[in-house]
N, C-alpha and C positions, 0 to 999 in steps of 0.2 A: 680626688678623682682626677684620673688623667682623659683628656682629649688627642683622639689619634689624629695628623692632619689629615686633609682630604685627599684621598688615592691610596690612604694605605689600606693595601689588602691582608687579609686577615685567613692564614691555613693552619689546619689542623693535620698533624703528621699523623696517619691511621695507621693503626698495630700500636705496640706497647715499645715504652723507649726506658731505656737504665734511667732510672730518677740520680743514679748517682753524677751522671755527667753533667758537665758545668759550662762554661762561654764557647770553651772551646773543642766540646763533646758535640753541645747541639749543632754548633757552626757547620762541623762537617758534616753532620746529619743532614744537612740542610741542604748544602753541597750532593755529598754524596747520592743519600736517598731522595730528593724530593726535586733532584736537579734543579737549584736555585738557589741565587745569591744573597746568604745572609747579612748582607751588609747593604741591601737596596730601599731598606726603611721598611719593608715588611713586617704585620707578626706571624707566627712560628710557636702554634699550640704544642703541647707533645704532653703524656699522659705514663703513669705508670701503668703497672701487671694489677696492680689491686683494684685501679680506678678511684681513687680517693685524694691523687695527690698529681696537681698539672703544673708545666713551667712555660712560662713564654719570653722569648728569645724576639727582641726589638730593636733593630738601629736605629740610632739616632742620629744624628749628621758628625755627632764628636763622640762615640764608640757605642758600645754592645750595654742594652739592658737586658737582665736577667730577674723574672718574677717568680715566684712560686705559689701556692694556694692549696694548703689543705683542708678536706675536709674534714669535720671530727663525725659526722652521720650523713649516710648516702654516700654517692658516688656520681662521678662527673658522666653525663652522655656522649659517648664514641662511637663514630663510626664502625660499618659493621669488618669494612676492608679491614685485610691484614698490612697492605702496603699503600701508597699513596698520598695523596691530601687529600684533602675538599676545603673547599671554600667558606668563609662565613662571612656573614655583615656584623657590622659594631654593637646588634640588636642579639645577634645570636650569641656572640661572646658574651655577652654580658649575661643573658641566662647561662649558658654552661655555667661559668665562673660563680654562680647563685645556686646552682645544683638544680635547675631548670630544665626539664627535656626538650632542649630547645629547637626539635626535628619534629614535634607535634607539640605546640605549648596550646594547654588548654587554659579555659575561664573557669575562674575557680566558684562564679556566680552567673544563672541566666544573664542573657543580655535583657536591660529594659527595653519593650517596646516604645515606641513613640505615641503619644495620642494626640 
């Protein structure tokens, strides 16, 4: 398990992106569409056409990591925009990346009351 350090913010590129591009596909993705610099320690979600299969694009202070994560059932929660980012916290990645709805996570059990 990796730990992001603190400040790094965490976007998710809305609309569907070629799963074929690689460091230097999302780079300018990143640039181009999301007008921002992928080399500022940021992460950098980005999703295929099927929704099954996400990559994320991370600087680190001595070059570009690139992740990938498929799923073998279900599919990742994406925004509904075609263009853009949005934002996430370290909580919400971490459900997408579990195949988690992570824009409404429920309890999969009453809460106990207290007595």
């Amino acid at each position: 398990m990796m730990t992001l350090p603190a400040g790094t913010r965490i976007w998710i590129a809305a609309g569907v992106t070629d799963m074929r591009c690689g460091f230097n596909g999302l780079a300018a993705k990143v640039q181009a569409t999301l007008a921002e610099d992928p080399f500022a320690g940021h992460v950098f979600v980005f999703r295929g056409r099927r929704g099954h299969v996400v990559k994320l694009l991370w600087a680190t202070g001595d070059g570009l990591c690139l992740f990938a994560k498929r799923l073998e059932r279900g599919h990742f929660v994406w925004p509904q925009a075609d263009s853009g980012k949005v934002h996430l916290t370290p909580a919400q990645l971490s459900m997408l990346l579990e195949g988690i709805n992570w824009k409404q996570p429920e309890r999969t059990a009453p809460a106990l009351s207290m007595l």
